[in-house]
Steps between C-alpha positions, in 0.01 A plus 500: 500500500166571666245651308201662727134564391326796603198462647322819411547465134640116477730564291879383526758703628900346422725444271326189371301496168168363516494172336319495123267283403697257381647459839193477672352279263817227566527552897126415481521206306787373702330533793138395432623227206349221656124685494575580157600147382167384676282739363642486140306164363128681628680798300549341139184318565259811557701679185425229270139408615341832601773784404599416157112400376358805678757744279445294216150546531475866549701551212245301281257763649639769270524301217260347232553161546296193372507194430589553112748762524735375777805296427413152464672162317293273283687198366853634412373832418545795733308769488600835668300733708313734342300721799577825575513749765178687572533625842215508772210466208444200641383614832299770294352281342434258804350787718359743219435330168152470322482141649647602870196400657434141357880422485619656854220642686214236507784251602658747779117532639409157514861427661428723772147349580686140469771622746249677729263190491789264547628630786254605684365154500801326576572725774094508690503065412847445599455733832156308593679161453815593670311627796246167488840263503657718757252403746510151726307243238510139508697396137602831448839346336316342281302832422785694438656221308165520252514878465837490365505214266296785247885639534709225461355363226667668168339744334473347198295207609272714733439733187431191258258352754332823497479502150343129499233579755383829355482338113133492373504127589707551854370435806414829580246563259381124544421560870337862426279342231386208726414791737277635209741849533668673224810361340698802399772460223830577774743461190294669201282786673755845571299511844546158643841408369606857719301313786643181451853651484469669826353155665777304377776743613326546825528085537858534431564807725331480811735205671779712488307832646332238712855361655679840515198650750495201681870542575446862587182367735747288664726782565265714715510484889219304648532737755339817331168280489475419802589862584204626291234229599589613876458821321127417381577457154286311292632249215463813246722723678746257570515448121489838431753632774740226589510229160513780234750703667728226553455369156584841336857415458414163345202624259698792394791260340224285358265678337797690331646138372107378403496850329791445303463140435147526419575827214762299336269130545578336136463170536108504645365704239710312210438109612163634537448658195777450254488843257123435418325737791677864365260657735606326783880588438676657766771695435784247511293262295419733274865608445596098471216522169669764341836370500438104455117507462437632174682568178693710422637461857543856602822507758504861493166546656487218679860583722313865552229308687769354697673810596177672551396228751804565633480841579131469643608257739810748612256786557230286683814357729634835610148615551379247665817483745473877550171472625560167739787729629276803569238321674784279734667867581105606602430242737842501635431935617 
Protein backbone atom coordinates (compact mmCIF):
# COMPACT_ATOMS: atom_id res chain seq x y z
CA UNK A 1 0.00 0.00 0.00
CA UNK A 2 1.53 3.42 -0.56
CA UNK A 3 0.89 5.97 1.80
CA UNK A 4 1.72 9.72 0.40
CA UNK A 5 2.58 12.85 2.51
CA UNK A 6 1.30 16.09 1.62
CA UNK A 7 3.53 18.62 1.33
CA UNK A 8 1.47 21.64 2.18
CA UNK A 9 0.35 20.39 5.48
CA UNK A 10 2.76 17.10 5.90
CA UNK A 11 0.47 15.18 6.97
CA UNK A 12 -0.29 11.50 5.67
CA UNK A 13 -2.76 10.75 3.27
CA UNK A 14 -3.65 6.49 2.95
CA UNK A 15 -5.00 3.91 4.42
CA UNK A 16 -2.04 3.39 6.73
CA UNK A 17 -2.14 4.37 10.48
CA UNK A 18 0.61 6.35 11.67
CA UNK A 19 2.80 4.30 13.78
CA UNK A 20 2.47 5.04 17.89
CA UNK A 21 5.05 5.57 19.93
CA UNK A 22 5.72 2.42 20.81
CA UNK A 23 6.45 1.63 17.25
CA UNK A 24 8.65 4.33 16.71
CA UNK A 25 10.40 3.88 19.79
CA UNK A 26 11.34 -0.07 18.60
CA UNK A 27 12.07 0.75 14.74
CA UNK A 28 14.47 3.29 16.29
CA UNK A 29 16.16 1.15 18.54
CA UNK A 30 16.49 -1.51 15.94
CA UNK A 31 17.97 0.61 13.73
CA UNK A 32 20.33 2.86 15.74
CA UNK A 33 21.04 -0.19 18.53
CA UNK A 34 24.54 -0.19 18.07
CA UNK A 35 24.78 3.88 19.05
CA UNK A 36 22.67 3.06 21.84
CA UNK A 37 24.70 0.09 23.22
CA UNK A 38 27.80 2.51 22.89
CA UNK A 39 26.43 5.33 24.47
CA UNK A 40 24.71 3.41 27.36
CA UNK A 41 27.94 2.90 29.86
CA UNK A 42 28.64 7.17 29.59
CA UNK A 43 24.70 6.96 30.33
CA UNK A 44 24.60 5.00 33.80
CA UNK A 45 27.79 6.71 34.55
CA UNK A 46 26.58 10.49 34.29
CA UNK A 47 23.14 9.23 36.23
CA UNK A 48 24.97 7.92 39.08
CA UNK A 49 27.82 10.58 39.37
CA UNK A 50 26.17 13.89 38.37
CA UNK A 51 22.24 13.03 37.87
CA UNK A 52 21.35 11.11 40.87
CA UNK A 53 23.61 13.50 43.47
CA UNK A 54 22.36 16.66 41.76
CA UNK A 55 18.43 15.48 42.54
CA UNK A 56 19.46 14.28 45.72
CA UNK A 57 20.84 17.44 46.51
CA UNK A 58 18.12 19.74 45.49
CA UNK A 59 15.82 17.83 47.41
CA UNK A 60 17.96 18.41 50.64
CA UNK A 61 17.43 22.11 49.60
CA UNK A 62 13.83 22.01 50.80
CA UNK A 63 14.43 20.20 53.69
CA UNK A 64 15.95 20.82 57.24
CA UNK A 65 18.63 18.62 57.23
CA UNK A 66 21.69 18.36 59.62
CA UNK A 67 23.94 16.50 60.79
CA UNK A 68 21.83 15.33 63.99
CA UNK A 69 18.59 14.79 62.50
CA UNK A 70 19.39 12.70 59.36
CA UNK A 71 19.38 8.97 59.40
CA UNK A 72 22.53 7.70 60.62
CA UNK A 73 23.89 4.11 62.34
CA UNK A 74 26.03 4.14 65.43
CA UNK A 75 27.18 0.71 66.58
CA UNK A 76 24.13 -1.60 65.99
CA UNK A 77 21.74 1.10 66.60
CA UNK A 78 19.86 2.79 63.77
CA UNK A 79 18.54 5.80 64.05
CA UNK A 80 15.86 7.13 61.58
CA UNK A 81 15.57 10.43 59.90
CA UNK A 82 14.03 12.94 61.58
CA UNK A 83 14.13 16.35 59.09
CA UNK A 84 11.35 17.64 57.56
CA UNK A 85 10.11 19.39 54.64
CA UNK A 86 10.34 23.18 54.70
CA UNK A 87 10.26 24.23 51.21
CA UNK A 88 12.43 27.11 49.61
CA UNK A 89 13.14 28.74 53.35
CA UNK A 90 16.32 27.82 52.74
CA UNK A 91 17.01 30.03 49.85
CA UNK A 92 15.08 32.76 51.96
CA UNK A 93 17.07 32.47 54.29
CA UNK A 94 20.35 32.26 52.11
CA UNK A 95 19.41 35.45 50.09
CA UNK A 96 17.19 37.41 52.73
CA UNK A 97 17.81 36.38 56.33
CA UNK A 98 19.14 38.72 59.19
CA UNK A 99 22.64 37.18 58.49
CA UNK A 100 22.31 37.25 54.39
CA UNK A 101 25.07 39.47 54.11
CA UNK A 102 27.86 37.78 56.29
CA UNK A 103 26.65 34.23 55.30
CA UNK A 104 25.95 34.78 51.36
CA UNK A 105 26.72 38.19 50.31
CA UNK A 106 30.27 39.09 51.66
CA UNK A 107 31.28 35.59 50.20
CA UNK A 108 29.41 36.19 46.66
CA UNK A 109 31.42 39.75 46.58
CA UNK A 110 34.70 38.64 47.35
CA UNK A 111 34.11 35.60 44.79
CA UNK A 112 33.50 37.92 42.12
CA UNK A 113 36.67 40.13 42.81
CA UNK A 114 38.64 36.58 43.11
CA UNK A 115 37.15 35.50 39.72
CA UNK A 116 37.63 38.95 38.11
CA UNK A 117 41.26 39.17 39.52
CA UNK A 118 41.98 35.61 38.54
CA UNK A 119 41.23 35.81 35.24
CA UNK A 120 42.12 38.74 34.16
CA UNK A 121 45.60 37.95 35.22
CA UNK A 122 45.84 34.69 33.81
CA UNK A 123 44.54 35.85 30.64
CA UNK A 124 47.02 39.56 30.21
CA UNK A 125 50.29 36.99 31.78
CA UNK A 126 49.41 34.04 29.80
CA UNK A 127 48.79 36.31 26.47
CA UNK A 128 52.29 38.24 27.07
CA UNK A 129 54.07 34.84 27.52
CA UNK A 130 52.36 33.10 24.73
CA UNK A 131 53.18 35.89 22.39
CA UNK A 132 57.07 36.12 23.93
CA UNK A 133 57.40 32.06 23.19
CA UNK A 134 55.70 32.45 19.90
CA UNK A 135 58.47 34.41 18.60
CA UNK A 136 62.01 32.85 17.09
CA UNK A 137 64.19 32.52 20.61
CA UNK A 138 67.12 30.48 21.13
CA UNK A 139 65.86 27.62 24.02
CA UNK A 140 62.51 28.50 23.59
CA UNK A 141 61.63 24.59 24.26
CA UNK A 142 63.08 24.81 27.18
CA UNK A 143 61.05 28.09 27.97
CA UNK A 144 57.91 26.71 27.27
CA UNK A 145 58.84 23.55 29.02
CA UNK A 146 59.46 25.93 32.39
CA UNK A 147 56.18 27.81 32.01
CA UNK A 148 54.23 24.75 32.16
CA UNK A 149 55.79 22.71 34.82
CA UNK A 150 53.61 25.46 37.34
CA UNK A 151 50.76 23.14 35.51
CA UNK A 152 51.89 19.86 35.66
CA UNK A 153 52.81 19.78 38.92
CA UNK A 154 49.57 18.70 41.15
CA UNK A 155 47.81 21.04 42.80
CA UNK A 156 48.21 19.85 45.96
CA UNK A 157 51.93 20.13 46.14
CA UNK A 158 52.02 23.60 44.35
CA UNK A 159 49.38 24.78 47.06
CA UNK A 160 51.46 23.20 50.06
CA UNK A 161 54.64 24.84 48.77
CA UNK A 162 52.78 27.97 48.79
CA UNK A 163 51.73 27.50 52.10
CA UNK A 164 55.51 26.75 53.27
CA UNK A 165 56.95 29.84 51.66
CA UNK A 166 54.34 32.32 52.82
CA UNK A 167 54.51 30.85 56.74
CA UNK A 168 55.90 33.56 59.15
CA UNK A 169 59.23 31.65 58.97
CA UNK A 170 58.97 30.91 54.91
CA UNK A 171 61.11 32.19 52.61
CA UNK A 172 59.08 34.85 51.58
CA UNK A 173 59.00 36.81 54.55
CA UNK A 174 62.78 35.81 55.19
CA UNK A 175 63.86 37.47 51.91
CA UNK A 176 61.43 40.64 52.51
CA UNK A 177 62.91 41.08 56.01
CA UNK A 178 66.56 40.84 54.80
CA UNK A 179 65.35 43.57 52.38
CA UNK A 180 64.37 45.58 55.59
CA UNK A 181 60.47 45.59 53.87
CA UNK A 182 57.36 44.65 55.57
CA UNK A 183 56.52 41.06 56.27
CA UNK A 184 52.78 40.90 56.03
CA UNK A 185 50.91 37.94 57.77
CA UNK A 186 49.61 36.19 54.00
CA UNK A 187 47.77 33.40 56.14
CA UNK A 188 46.40 35.45 59.30
CA UNK A 189 45.65 39.12 57.92
CA UNK A 190 41.85 39.06 55.81
CA UNK A 191 43.83 41.41 53.27
CA UNK A 192 46.87 39.42 52.39
CA UNK A 193 45.58 35.90 52.63
CA UNK A 194 42.86 37.40 49.63
CA UNK A 195 46.26 38.54 47.97
CA UNK A 196 48.03 35.54 48.49
CA UNK A 197 45.08 33.45 47.22
CA UNK A 198 44.89 35.24 44.00
CA UNK A 199 48.94 34.86 43.56
CA UNK A 200 48.83 31.30 44.12
CA UNK A 201 45.91 30.59 41.74
CA UNK A 202 47.41 32.87 39.22
CA UNK A 203 50.80 30.45 39.51
CA UNK A 204 48.59 27.58 38.91
CA UNK A 205 46.50 29.16 36.07
CA UNK A 206 48.47 31.02 33.78
CA UNK A 207 50.33 27.81 31.93
CA UNK A 208 47.23 26.67 30.75
CA UNK A 209 45.90 30.34 29.46
CA UNK A 210 49.52 30.67 28.50
CA UNK A 211 49.48 27.31 26.13
CA UNK A 212 45.89 27.74 24.81
CA UNK A 213 46.90 31.49 23.22
CA UNK A 214 49.96 30.24 22.08
CA UNK A 215 48.10 27.59 20.09
CA UNK A 216 45.68 30.18 18.83
CA UNK A 217 49.04 32.48 17.94
CA UNK A 218 50.13 29.62 15.98
CA UNK A 219 46.96 29.44 14.13
CA UNK A 220 47.02 32.93 12.53
CA UNK A 221 48.36 33.50 8.92
CA UNK A 222 51.78 34.99 8.82
CA UNK A 223 50.51 36.51 5.94
CA UNK A 224 48.12 39.24 7.49
CA UNK A 225 51.46 40.72 9.07
CA UNK A 226 53.23 41.05 6.49
CA UNK A 227 50.11 42.46 4.79
CA UNK A 228 49.81 45.18 7.50
CA UNK A 229 53.61 46.05 7.93
CA UNK A 230 53.48 46.66 3.95
CA UNK A 231 50.47 48.41 5.19
CA UNK A 232 52.53 50.78 7.67
CA UNK A 233 51.40 49.26 10.70
CA UNK A 234 53.30 49.58 13.66
CA UNK A 235 53.80 46.59 16.31
CA UNK A 236 50.59 48.13 18.24
CA UNK A 237 48.29 47.87 15.46
CA UNK A 238 49.34 44.67 14.42
CA UNK A 239 48.47 43.55 17.98
CA UNK A 240 45.52 45.36 18.07
CA UNK A 241 44.14 44.53 14.46
CA UNK A 242 45.52 41.25 13.31
CA UNK A 243 46.60 39.03 16.90
CA UNK A 244 43.38 39.97 18.85
CA UNK A 245 41.08 39.35 16.12
CA UNK A 246 42.41 36.09 15.34
CA UNK A 247 42.58 35.09 18.91
CA UNK A 248 38.86 35.96 19.56
CA UNK A 249 37.73 32.51 18.92
CA UNK A 250 40.40 31.08 21.23
CA UNK A 251 40.02 33.73 24.23
CA UNK A 252 36.34 33.51 24.05
CA UNK A 253 36.41 29.52 24.99
CA UNK A 254 39.02 30.33 27.60
CA UNK A 255 38.15 32.91 29.58
CA UNK A 256 34.64 31.21 29.83
CA UNK A 257 36.50 27.80 31.16
CA UNK A 258 39.05 30.15 33.58
CA UNK A 259 35.64 31.78 34.57
CA UNK A 260 34.08 28.73 35.52
CA UNK A 261 37.00 26.94 36.88
CA UNK A 262 38.19 29.82 38.75
CA UNK A 263 34.23 30.45 40.59
CA UNK A 264 34.11 26.91 41.59
CA UNK A 265 38.39 26.85 42.58
CA UNK A 266 38.18 24.63 45.99
CA UNK A 267 41.17 23.19 46.35
CA UNK A 268 43.47 26.70 46.30
CA UNK A 269 41.59 28.42 48.81
CA UNK A 270 41.20 25.13 51.13
CA UNK A 271 45.06 23.70 50.98
CA UNK A 272 45.68 27.26 51.52
CA UNK A 273 43.64 27.97 54.24
CA UNK A 274 41.94 24.98 55.69
CA UNK A 275 38.41 26.49 57.39
CA UNK A 276 40.46 29.06 59.51
CA UNK A 277 40.30 32.33 56.98
CA UNK A 278 36.04 32.62 57.01
CA UNK A 279 36.65 35.88 55.35
CA UNK A 280 38.48 34.60 52.67
CA UNK A 281 35.76 31.86 51.85
CA UNK A 282 34.50 31.79 48.52
CA UNK A 283 31.41 30.52 47.88
CA UNK A 284 32.17 26.84 47.28
CA UNK A 285 34.44 26.85 50.29
CA UNK A 286 32.18 28.35 52.24
CA UNK A 287 29.39 25.86 51.36
CA UNK A 288 32.14 22.82 52.01
CA UNK A 289 32.23 24.64 55.98
CA UNK A 290 28.75 24.40 56.43
CA UNK A 291 28.22 20.95 55.55
CA UNK A 292 31.62 19.20 56.86
CA UNK A 293 33.25 22.30 58.47
CA UNK A 294 31.42 22.92 61.47
CA UNK A 295 28.95 21.20 63.73
CA UNK A 296 26.07 20.63 63.46
CA UNK A 297 26.89 19.97 59.76
CA UNK A 298 24.10 21.76 58.05
CA UNK A 299 23.35 19.65 54.58
CA UNK A 300 20.36 21.59 54.00
CA UNK A 301 22.06 24.85 53.58
CA UNK A 302 25.02 23.75 52.45
CA UNK A 303 23.35 21.68 49.06
CA UNK A 304 21.41 25.31 48.56
CA UNK A 305 24.87 26.83 48.06
CA UNK A 306 25.43 24.20 45.60
CA UNK A 307 22.38 24.66 43.59
CA UNK A 308 22.67 28.33 43.89
CA UNK A 309 26.20 28.17 42.38
CA UNK A 310 24.66 26.30 40.03
CA UNK A 311 22.22 28.47 38.77
CA UNK A 312 24.68 31.58 38.72
CA UNK A 313 26.93 29.82 36.56
CA UNK A 314 23.79 28.86 34.07
CA UNK A 315 22.79 32.52 33.85
CA UNK A 316 26.41 33.89 33.42
CA UNK A 317 26.84 30.98 30.51
CA UNK A 318 23.81 31.93 28.46
CA UNK A 319 24.71 35.53 28.96
CA UNK A 320 27.88 35.45 28.26
CA UNK A 321 27.31 33.23 24.97
CA UNK A 322 24.52 35.60 23.93
CA UNK A 323 26.71 38.37 23.92
CA UNK A 324 29.92 36.51 22.08
CA UNK A 325 27.11 35.67 19.53
CA UNK A 326 25.91 39.28 19.11
CA UNK A 327 29.18 40.77 18.68
CA UNK A 328 30.40 37.68 15.95
CA UNK A 329 26.87 38.48 14.00
CA UNK A 330 28.20 42.47 14.18
CA UNK A 331 31.41 42.08 12.66
CA UNK A 332 30.22 39.55 10.28
CA UNK A 333 27.36 42.71 8.66
Amino acid sequence: MTVAIDRATGKRRGDAPRPGLGQRLKHGYQKHWYAYVMIAPVVVVLGVLVLYPLGYGMYLTLTDANSLNTGRTIGVNEIEATYKFIGLDNYADILWGETAYDRFWSHFIWTIVWTAACVALHYTIGLGLALLLNQKLRGRTFYRLMLVLPWAVPTFVTVFGWRFMLSDGGIINSALESLHLPTPLWLEDTFWQRFAAIMVNTWCGVPFMMVSLLGGLQSIDSTLYEAAEMDGANAWQRFRYVTLPGLRSVSSTVVLLGIIWTFNQFAVIFLLFGTTAPDAQILVTWAYYLGFGQQPRDFAQSAAYGILLLAILIVFTSFYRRWLNRNEQQLAI
